[in-house]
C-alpha positions in Angstrom: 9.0 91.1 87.5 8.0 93.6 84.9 8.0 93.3 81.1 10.5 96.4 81.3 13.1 94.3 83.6 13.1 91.2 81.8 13.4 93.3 78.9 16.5 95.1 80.3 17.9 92.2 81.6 17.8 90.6 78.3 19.4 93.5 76.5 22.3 93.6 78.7 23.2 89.6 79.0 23.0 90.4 75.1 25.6 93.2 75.5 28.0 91.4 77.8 27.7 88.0 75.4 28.2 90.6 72.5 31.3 91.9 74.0 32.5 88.4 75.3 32.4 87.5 71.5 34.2 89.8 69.8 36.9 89.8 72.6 37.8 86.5 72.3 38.0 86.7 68.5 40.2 89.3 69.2 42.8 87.3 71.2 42.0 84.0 69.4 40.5 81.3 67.2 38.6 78.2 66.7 40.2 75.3 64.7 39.0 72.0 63.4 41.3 69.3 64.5 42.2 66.9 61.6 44.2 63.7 62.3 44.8 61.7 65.5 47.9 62.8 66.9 46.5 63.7 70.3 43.9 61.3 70.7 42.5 60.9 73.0 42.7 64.7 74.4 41.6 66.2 71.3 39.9 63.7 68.6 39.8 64.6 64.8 36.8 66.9 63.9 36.6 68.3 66.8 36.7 72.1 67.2 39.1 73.9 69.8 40.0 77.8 70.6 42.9 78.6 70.8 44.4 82.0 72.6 47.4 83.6 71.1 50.1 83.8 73.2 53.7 84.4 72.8 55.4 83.1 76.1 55.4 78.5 75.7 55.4 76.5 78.4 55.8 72.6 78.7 53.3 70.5 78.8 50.9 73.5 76.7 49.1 72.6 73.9 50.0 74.7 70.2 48.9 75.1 67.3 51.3 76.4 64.5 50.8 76.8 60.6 53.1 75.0 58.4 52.9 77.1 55.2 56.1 78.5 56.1 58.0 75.3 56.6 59.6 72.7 54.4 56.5 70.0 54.0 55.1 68.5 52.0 51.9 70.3 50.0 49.3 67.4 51.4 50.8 67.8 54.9 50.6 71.6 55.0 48.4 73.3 57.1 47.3 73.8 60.7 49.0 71.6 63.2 48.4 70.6 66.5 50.9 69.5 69.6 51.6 69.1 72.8 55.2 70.8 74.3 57.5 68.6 75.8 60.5 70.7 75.4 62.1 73.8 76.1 65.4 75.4 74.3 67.8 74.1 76.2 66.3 71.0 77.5 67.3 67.5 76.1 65.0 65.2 74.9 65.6 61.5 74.4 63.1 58.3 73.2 64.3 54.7 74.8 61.8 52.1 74.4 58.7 54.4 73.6 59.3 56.4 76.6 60.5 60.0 76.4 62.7 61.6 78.6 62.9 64.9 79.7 66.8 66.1 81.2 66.5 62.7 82.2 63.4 62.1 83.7 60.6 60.2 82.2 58.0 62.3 80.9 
């Protein structure tokens, strides 16, 4: 293969990884994870990117800011959870199990 090719080549995987980038900063972020509340599917330090989206689903992962909400100044921040429940839905806790409209979770 020629210098020219390899060049070319180069320049475009640059171009589409360029693109790529930019694209999903666009339509996202990375956070660090601090704290162990979903150990062990996401450990503390650990970096994630998250998409923004509007329409929540059970079972999704979130990440929410709490600098709107009623906490405490050393608890504010970025925080990150799992869905287990919809508007409407009724959750219960019996024993350390969670039920979901009555079914275990």
């Amino acid at each position: 293969m020629s210098k020219v090719k390899v060049l070319a080549a180069w320049f475009v995987t640059g171009i589409l990884c360029f693109t790529a980038f930019f694209m999903f900063r666009k339509n996202g972020a990375e956070v660090k994870v601090y704290g162990s509340s979903m150990a062990p599917t996401i450990d503390s330090g650990q970096k994630v990117f998250i998409e923004y989206h509007k329409k929540i689903k059970r079972s999704d992962v979130v990440v929410f800011d709490t600098k709107r909400m009623s906490v405490k100044p050393e608890e504010s921040g970025y925080y990150i959870k799992r869905v287990i429940g919809l508007p409407g839905d009724s959750i219960e806790s019996k024993n350390g199990i969670i039920y979901v409209n009555g079914r275990e979770n």
